[in-house]
C-alpha positions as CSV (number, residue, x, y, z in Angstrom):
1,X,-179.4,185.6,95.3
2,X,-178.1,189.5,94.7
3,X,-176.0,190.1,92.2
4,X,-172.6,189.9,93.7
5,X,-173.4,186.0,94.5
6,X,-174.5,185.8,90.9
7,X,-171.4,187.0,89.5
8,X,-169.5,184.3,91.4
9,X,-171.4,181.6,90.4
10,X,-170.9,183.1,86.8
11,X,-167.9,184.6,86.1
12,X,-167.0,186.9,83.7
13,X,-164.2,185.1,81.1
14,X,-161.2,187.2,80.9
15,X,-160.7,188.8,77.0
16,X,-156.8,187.0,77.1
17,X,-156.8,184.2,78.8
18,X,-153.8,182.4,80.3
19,X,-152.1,180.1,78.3
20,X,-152.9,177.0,80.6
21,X,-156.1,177.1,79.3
22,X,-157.1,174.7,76.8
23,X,-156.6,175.7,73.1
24,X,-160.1,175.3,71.8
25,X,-161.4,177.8,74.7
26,X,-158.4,180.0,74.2
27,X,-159.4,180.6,70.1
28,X,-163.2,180.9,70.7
29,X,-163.9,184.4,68.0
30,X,-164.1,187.5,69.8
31,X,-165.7,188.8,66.9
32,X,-168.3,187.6,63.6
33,X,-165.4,188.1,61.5
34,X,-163.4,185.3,63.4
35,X,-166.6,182.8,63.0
36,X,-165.8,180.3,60.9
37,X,-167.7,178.0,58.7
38,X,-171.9,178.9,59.6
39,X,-171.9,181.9,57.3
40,X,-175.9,180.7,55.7
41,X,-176.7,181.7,59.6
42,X,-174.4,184.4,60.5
43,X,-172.8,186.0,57.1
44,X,-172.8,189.3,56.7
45,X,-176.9,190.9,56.6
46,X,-178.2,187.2,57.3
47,X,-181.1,188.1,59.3
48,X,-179.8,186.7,62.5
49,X,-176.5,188.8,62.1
50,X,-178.7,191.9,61.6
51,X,-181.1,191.1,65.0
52,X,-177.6,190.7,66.9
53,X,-176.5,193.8,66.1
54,X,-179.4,196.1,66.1
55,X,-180.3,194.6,69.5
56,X,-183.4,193.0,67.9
57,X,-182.5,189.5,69.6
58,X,-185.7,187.3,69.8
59,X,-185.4,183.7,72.2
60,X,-183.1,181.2,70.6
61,X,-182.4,177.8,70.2
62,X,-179.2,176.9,68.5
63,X,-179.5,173.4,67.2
64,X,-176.2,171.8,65.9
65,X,-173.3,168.4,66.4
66,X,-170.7,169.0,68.4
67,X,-168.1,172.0,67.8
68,X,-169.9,173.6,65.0
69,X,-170.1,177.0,67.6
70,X,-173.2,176.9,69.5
71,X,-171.4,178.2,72.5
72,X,-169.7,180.9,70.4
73,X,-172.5,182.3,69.1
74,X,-174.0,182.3,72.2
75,X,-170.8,184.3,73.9
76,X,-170.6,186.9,70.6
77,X,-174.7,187.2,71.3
78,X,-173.7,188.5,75.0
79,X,-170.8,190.7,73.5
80,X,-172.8,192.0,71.0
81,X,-176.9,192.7,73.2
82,X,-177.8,194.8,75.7
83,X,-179.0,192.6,78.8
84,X,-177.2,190.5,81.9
85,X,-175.6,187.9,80.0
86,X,-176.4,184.3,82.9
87,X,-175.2,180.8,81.8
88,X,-176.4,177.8,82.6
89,X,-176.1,174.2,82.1
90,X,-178.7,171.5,82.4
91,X,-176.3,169.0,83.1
92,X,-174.0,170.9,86.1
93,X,-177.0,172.5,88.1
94,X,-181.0,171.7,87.9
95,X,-184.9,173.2,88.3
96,X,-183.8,175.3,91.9
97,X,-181.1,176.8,90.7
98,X,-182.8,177.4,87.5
99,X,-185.9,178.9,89.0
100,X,-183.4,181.5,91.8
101,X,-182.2,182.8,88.4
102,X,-185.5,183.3,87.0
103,X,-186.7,185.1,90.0
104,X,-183.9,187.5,89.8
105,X,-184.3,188.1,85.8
106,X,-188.4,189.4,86.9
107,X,-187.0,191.5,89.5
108,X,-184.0,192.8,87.3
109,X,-187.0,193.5,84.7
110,X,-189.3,195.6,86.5
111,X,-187.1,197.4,88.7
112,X,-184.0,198.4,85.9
113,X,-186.0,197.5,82.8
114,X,-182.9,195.7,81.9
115,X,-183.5,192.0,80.2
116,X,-181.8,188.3,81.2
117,X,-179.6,186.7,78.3
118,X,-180.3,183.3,79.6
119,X,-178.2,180.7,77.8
120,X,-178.8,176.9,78.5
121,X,-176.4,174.6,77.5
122,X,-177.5,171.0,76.5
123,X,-181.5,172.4,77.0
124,X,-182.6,169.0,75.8
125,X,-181.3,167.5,79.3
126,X,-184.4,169.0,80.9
127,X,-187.6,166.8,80.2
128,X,-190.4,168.6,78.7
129,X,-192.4,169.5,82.2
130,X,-189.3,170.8,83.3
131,X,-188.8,172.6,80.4
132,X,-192.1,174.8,81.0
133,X,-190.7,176.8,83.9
134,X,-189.5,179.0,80.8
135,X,-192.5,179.5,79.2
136,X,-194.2,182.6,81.5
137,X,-190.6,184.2,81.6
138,X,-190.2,183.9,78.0
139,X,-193.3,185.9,77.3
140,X,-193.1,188.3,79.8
141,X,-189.5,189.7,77.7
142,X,-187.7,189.0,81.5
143,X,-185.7,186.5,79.9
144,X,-184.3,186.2,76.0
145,X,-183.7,182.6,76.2
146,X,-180.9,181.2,74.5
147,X,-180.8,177.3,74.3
148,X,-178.1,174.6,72.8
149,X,-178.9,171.6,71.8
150,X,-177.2,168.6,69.5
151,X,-180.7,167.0,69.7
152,X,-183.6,167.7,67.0
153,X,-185.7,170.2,68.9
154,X,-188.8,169.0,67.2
155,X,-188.0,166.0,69.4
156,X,-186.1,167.3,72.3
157,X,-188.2,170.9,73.2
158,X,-191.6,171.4,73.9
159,X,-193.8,172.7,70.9
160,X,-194.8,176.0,73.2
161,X,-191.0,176.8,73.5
162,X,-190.5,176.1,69.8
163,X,-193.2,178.5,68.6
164,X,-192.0,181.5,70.8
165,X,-188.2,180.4,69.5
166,X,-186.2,181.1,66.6
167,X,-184.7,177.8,66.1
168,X,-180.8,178.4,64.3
169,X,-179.7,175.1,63.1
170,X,-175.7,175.3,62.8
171,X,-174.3,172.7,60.0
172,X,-171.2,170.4,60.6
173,X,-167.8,171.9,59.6
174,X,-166.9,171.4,56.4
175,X,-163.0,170.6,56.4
176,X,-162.2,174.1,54.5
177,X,-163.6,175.7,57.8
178,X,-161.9,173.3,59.9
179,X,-158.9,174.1,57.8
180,X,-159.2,178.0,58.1
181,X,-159.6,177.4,61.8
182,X,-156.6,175.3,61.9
183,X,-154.1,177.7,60.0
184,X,-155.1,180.4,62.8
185,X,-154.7,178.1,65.8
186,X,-151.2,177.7,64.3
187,X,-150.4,181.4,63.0
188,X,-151.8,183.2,66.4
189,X,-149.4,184.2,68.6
190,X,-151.4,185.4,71.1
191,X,-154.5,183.2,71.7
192,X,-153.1,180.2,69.6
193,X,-149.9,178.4,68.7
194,X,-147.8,181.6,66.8
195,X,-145.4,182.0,69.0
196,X,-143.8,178.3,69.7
197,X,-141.4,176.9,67.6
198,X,-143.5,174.0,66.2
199,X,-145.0,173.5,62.8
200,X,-146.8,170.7,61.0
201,X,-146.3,169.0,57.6
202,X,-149.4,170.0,55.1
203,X,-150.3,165.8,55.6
204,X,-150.0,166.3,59.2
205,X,-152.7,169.2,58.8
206,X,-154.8,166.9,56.7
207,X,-154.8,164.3,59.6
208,X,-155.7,166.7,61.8
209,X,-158.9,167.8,60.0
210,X,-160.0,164.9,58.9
211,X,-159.7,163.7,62.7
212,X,-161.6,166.8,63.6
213,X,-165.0,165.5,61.2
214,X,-166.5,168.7,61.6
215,X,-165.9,169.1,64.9
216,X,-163.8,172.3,65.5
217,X,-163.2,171.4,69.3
218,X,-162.1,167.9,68.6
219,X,-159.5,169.0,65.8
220,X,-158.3,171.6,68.0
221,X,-157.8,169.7,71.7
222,X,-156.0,166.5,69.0
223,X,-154.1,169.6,68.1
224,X,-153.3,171.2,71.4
225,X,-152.4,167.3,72.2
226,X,-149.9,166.4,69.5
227,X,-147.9,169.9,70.3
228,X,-147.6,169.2,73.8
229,X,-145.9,165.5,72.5
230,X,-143.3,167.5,70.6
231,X,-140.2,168.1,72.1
232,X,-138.1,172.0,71.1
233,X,-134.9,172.9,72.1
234,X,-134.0,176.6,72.2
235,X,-133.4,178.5,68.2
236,X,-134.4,175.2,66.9
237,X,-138.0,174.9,64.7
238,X,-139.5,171.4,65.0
239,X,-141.5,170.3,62.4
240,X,-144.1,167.4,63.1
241,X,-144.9,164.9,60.2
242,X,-147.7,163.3,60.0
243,X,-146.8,159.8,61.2
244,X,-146.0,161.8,64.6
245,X,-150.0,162.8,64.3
246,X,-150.8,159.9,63.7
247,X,-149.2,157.7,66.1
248,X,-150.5,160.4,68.9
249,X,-154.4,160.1,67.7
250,X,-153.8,156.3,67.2
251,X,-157.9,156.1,65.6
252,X,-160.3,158.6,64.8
253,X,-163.6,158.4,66.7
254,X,-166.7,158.9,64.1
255,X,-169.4,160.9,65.4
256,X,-172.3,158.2,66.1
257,X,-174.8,159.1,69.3
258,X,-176.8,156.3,70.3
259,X,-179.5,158.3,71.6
260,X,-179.6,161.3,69.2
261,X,-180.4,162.2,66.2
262,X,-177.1,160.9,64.3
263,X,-178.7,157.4,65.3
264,X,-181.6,157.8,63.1
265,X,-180.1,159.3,59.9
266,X,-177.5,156.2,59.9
267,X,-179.6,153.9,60.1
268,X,-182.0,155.2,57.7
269,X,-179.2,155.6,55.3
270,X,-178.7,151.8,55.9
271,X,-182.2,150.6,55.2
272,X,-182.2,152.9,52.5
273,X,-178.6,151.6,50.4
274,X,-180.0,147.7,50.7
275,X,-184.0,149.2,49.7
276,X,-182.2,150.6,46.9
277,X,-180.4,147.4,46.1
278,X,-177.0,148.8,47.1
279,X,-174.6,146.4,48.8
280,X,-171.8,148.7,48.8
281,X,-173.9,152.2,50.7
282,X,-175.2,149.7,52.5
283,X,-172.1,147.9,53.9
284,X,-170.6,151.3,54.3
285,X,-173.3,152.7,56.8
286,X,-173.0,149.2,58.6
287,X,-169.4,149.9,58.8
288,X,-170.3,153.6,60.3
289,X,-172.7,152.1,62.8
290,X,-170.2,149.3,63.9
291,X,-167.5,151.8,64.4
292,X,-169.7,154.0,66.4
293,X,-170.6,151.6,68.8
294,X,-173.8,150.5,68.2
295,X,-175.7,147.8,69.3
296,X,-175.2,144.6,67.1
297,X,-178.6,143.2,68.4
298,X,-180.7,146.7,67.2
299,X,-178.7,146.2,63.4
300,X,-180.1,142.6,63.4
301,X,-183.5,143.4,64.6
302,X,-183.9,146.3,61.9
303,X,-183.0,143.0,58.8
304,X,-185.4,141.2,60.0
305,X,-188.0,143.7,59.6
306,X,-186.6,144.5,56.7
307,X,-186.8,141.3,55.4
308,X,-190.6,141.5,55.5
309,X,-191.2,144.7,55.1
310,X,-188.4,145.3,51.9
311,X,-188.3,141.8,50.3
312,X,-191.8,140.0,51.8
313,X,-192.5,137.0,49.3
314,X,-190.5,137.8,46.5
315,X,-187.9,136.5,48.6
316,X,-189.6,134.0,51.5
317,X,-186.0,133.0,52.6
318,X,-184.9,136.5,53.6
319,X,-186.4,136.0,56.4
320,X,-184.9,132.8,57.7
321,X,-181.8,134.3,56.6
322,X,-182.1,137.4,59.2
323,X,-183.3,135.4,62.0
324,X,-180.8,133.3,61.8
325,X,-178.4,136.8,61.9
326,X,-180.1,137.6,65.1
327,X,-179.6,134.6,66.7
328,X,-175.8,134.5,66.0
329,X,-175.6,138.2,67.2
330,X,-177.3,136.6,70.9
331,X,-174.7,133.6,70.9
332,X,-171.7,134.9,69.3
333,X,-171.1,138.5,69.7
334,X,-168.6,141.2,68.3
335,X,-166.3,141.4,66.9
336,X,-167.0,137.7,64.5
337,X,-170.8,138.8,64.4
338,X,-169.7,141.7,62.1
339,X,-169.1,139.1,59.9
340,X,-172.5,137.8,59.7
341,X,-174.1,141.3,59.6
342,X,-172.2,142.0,56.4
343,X,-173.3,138.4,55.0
344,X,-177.0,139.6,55.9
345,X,-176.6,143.0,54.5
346,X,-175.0,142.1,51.6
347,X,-177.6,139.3,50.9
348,X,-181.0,141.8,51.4
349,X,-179.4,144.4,49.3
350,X,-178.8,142.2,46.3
351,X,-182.6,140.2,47.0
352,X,-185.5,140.9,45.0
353,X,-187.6,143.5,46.7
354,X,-191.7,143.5,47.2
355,X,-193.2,145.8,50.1
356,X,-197.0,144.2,48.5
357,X,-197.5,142.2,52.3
358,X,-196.7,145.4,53.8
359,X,-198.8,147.8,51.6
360,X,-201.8,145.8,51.8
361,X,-201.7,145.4,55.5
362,X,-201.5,149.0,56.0
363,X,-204.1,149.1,53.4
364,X,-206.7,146.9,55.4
365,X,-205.6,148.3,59.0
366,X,-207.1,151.7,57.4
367,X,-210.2,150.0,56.3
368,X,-210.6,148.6,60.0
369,X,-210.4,151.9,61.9
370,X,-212.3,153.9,59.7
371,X,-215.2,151.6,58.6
372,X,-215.7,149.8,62.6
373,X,-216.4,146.3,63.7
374,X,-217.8,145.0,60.5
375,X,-219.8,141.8,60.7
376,X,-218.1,138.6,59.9
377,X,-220.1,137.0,57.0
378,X,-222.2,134.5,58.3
379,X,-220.3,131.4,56.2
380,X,-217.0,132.1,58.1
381,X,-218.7,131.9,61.0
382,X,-217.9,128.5,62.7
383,X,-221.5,126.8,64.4
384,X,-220.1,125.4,67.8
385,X,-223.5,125.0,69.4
386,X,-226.8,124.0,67.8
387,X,-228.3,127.1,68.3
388,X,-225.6,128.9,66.5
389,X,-226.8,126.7,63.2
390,X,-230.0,127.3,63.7
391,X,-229.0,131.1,63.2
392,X,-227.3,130.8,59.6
393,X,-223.6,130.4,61.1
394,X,-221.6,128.7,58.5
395,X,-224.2,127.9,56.3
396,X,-222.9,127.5,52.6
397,X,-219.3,127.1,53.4
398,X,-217.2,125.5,51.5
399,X,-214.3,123.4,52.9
400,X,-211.4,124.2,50.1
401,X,-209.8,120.5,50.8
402,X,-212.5,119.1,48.8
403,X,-212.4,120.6,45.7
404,X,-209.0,119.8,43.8
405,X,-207.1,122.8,43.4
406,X,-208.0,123.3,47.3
407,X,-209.2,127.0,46.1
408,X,-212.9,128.0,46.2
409,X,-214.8,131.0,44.8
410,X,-216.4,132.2,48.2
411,X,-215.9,135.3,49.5
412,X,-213.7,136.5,52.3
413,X,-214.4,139.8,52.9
414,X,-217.5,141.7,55.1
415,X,-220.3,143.0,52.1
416,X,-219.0,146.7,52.6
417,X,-215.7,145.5,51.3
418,X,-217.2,143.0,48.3
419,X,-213.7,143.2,45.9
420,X,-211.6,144.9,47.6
421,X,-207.5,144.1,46.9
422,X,-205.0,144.6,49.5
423,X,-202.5,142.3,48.2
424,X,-201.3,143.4,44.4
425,X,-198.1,141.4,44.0
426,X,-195.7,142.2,41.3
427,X,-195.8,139.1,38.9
428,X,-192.2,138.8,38.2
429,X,-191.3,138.5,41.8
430,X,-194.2,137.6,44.3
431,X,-195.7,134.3,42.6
C-alpha cells in the first residue's frame, strides 16, 4: 500500500466541516483549551500535556466510558506530534489490514526516519494473541501506539503492551463539563448551534445533561435531535421548554455494559449496600442493574451466594429464601420478577450477617494445599473388609448415637492439625 492508497483509506477531516455533519463530530476541540472536563490528565503542565507538546509522546492507551474524549485526545495528539497520523479500528477492519499498515510504518521509519501515530479505536476488540502483532513495532519506535478502550486494560490488553504503555484513564463527565460543553454547542455559530434561531429553557438544559450522564456525545446527538424537532419561521426566536426535551428523549438510557467493566462495579456496589445492611443502596443498585438490562437470572444467582457466603447460619432461611427467588426468576420472568428481587434484596440486607462458614472453609482449603494428602486418622476410617480391621481401621470409634447428647469427644482432624478452628461463630447470631 503507498501512500496515496493510504490516504484514501484515511482521510484527512476537513478543519470546518459541513454542517450535515453530526453535531458531536462537528464540536470535537481543535485545541487543549476547548477540552472540556479531563483537566487531572490534560490541564495545563500535567505531564501528558507537556509530552504532547514538546513531542515527547510515549505509546498510549486511553482508557475511559463512552464520550469522555478518547478520540479527541487522540485527534489534538496528531495535531499537536510530529509523525503520520493512521487510524484504525478493531471493529471496521482486522489483523491484514492491520499488519499492511505496520509494514508501511517500518519502511516509513528507516527510509524518512519519520514515526507512525497509530491510533486503535476499541483495542480491546483484538484478543490478546492478536494484540501481540504490536509488540516488535512498538519497540522498535516505528509506531507510537495510541489505543482506546472503555474496557479495564488490566483486563482487556496484554501485560507486555501495558508495560511499554502509558495508560491515561479519562473520568466520566461531571455535569459542569457537560454543561460548559453544552452552552458552546448552543453559542457557536460556526461549528455549533449560534447561528439558528433556537434556544432552550435553563430546565430544558438541565434535561439535556442529565440525559447526557457523562457522556458528552450522547448529550450532544439528544441535542442535535431535539433542534431538528423544532420548527422556526423567518425573524422569529423559538424557545424550546423542557417538556418539548422531554417528550423527544421519552427515557434516559443509564450507562450499564453487560460485558465491561460497568458490570462489575454495579454489582459490587449491590452485594456491598445489603453486606452492609443497607436496603435502600441496595435496592437502588438493583434498580440500576434492572434498568440497564441485565440479566434477572445472574441478580438471583449472585443472592444465593450471598446468602451463604454474607448471612451462612445466622440466618439458615436465607437461603431457602433466594432459591426460591431463582426459581421464580426461571418461571416467571420480567417485568413481575423485579418484584421478587426487591422482596429478596430487601430481606438479605436487613438479615443478620455471619461469613464464619465461609472463613473457615477458606481457612481449611489453605491447610489442604499447603500441608498435602494428610492421612485420615485411623478411627474415621471405615473397615469394609476383614483385612482392613486387622490393620487398626476404625478401631476406637465412637458411634455418637449412643451416647445421649449424640456428641462425642474424639477427634476429627489429621495429628498435624490436633486443635485447629476453622469455624469461630459469632455467639449472638450463629448458635
Amino acid at each position: 500500500m503507498n501512500e496515496a492508497e493510504q490516504s484514501e483509506l484515511f482521510p484527512t477531516v476537513p478543519e470546518k466541516q459541513p454542517m450535515r455533519t453530526p453535531l458531536a463530530d462537528r464540536l470535537r476541540p481543535r485545541d487543549f483549551s476547548d477540552f472540556v472536563g479531563q483537566d487531572d490528565v490534560l490541564g495545563q503542565d500535567t505531564p501528558l500535556r507537556r509530552a504532547i507538546e514538546h513531542d515527547r509522546l510515549p505509546s498510549l492507551i486511553i482508557w475511559g466510558p463512552p464520550g469522555s474524549g478518547k478520540t479527541t485526545l487522540a485527534g489534538l495528539i496528531a495535531k499537536k506530534v510530529q509523525g503520520v497520523f493512521v487510524p484504525f479500528s478493531a471493529v471496521l477492519s482486522g489483523v491484514p489490514e492491520l499488519r499492511t499498515i505496520l509494514k508501511i510504518a517500518k519502511q516509513r521509519q528507516s527510509v524518512s526516519g519519520e514515526r507512525t501515530l497509530l491510533f486503535v479505536d476499541e483495542i480491546h476488540r483484538f484478543n490478546k494473541a492478536q494484540q501481540d502483532a504490536f509488540l516488535p513495532h512498538v519497540e522498535s519506535g516505528d509506531i507510537t501506539l495510541i489505543g482506546a478502550t472503555t474496557q479495564n486494560p488490566s483486563f482487556e490488553v496484554i501485560a507486555p503492551l501495558l508495560s511499554r504503555s502509558l495508560i491515561v484513564s479519562l473520568h466520566q463527565l461531571s455535569d459542569e463539563a457537560l454543561g460548559r460543553i453544552l452552552k458552546r454547542a448552543l453559542t457557536d455559530r460556526e461549528h455549533g448551534l449560534g447561528s439558528s434561531e433556537i434556544s432552550l429553557t435553563s430546565k430544558a438544559q438541565t434535561i439535556l445533561i442529565r440525559y447526557g450522564n457523562g457522556d458528552a456525545r450522547s448529550m450532544l446527538t439528544a441535542l442535535d435531535f431535539v433542534v431538528s424537532q423544532a420548527k422556526t419561521s423567518s425573524g422569529k426566536r423559538v424557545v424550546i421548554e423542557h417538556a418539548t426535551v422531554e417528550a423527544a428523549l421519552q427515557k434516559k438510557a443509564l450507562r450499564y455494559d453487560r460485558d465491561g467493566e460497568e458490570h462489575y462495579n454495579v454489582i459490587s456496589a449491590y452485594i456491598k449496600s445489603m453486606r452492609d445492611s443497607d436496603p435502600d443502596g441496595a435496592l437502588y443498585w438493583l434498580a440500576r442493574m434492572l434498568e440497564g438490562g441485565e440479566d434477572p437470572k445472574f441478580i438471583a444467582r449472585r443472592m444465593v451466594i450471598f446468602s451463604s457466603e454474607d448471612v451462612g447460619n445466622a440466618n439458615p432461611q436465607a437461603l431457602l429464601m433466594t432459591t426460591a427467588i431463582f426459581k421464580a426468576v426461571e418461571v416467571i420472568g420480567p417485568p413481575e420478577v423485579h418484584i421478587n428481587l426487591a422482596h429478596g434484596t430487601t430481606y438479605l440486607a436487613a438479615s443478620a450477617k455471619s461469613n464464619a462458614s465461609y472463613v473457615g472453609l477458606k481457612e481449611a482449603m489453605h491447610d489442604a494445599k499447603e500441608l498435602g494428602n494428610l492421612p485420615v486418622p485411623m478411627h474415621l476410617r471405615n473397615a469394609v473388609t476383614s483385612l482392613m480391621k486387622g490393620m487398626g481401621y476404625g478401631k476406637g470409634y465412637r458411634y455418637a448415637h449412643n451416647d445421649p447428647e449424640a456428641k462425642v469427644g474424639q477427634t476429627h482432624l489429621p495429628k498435624e492439625l490436633l486443635n485447629r478452628k476453622y469455624y469461630r461463630p459469632t455467639q449472638e447470631v450463629d448458635e
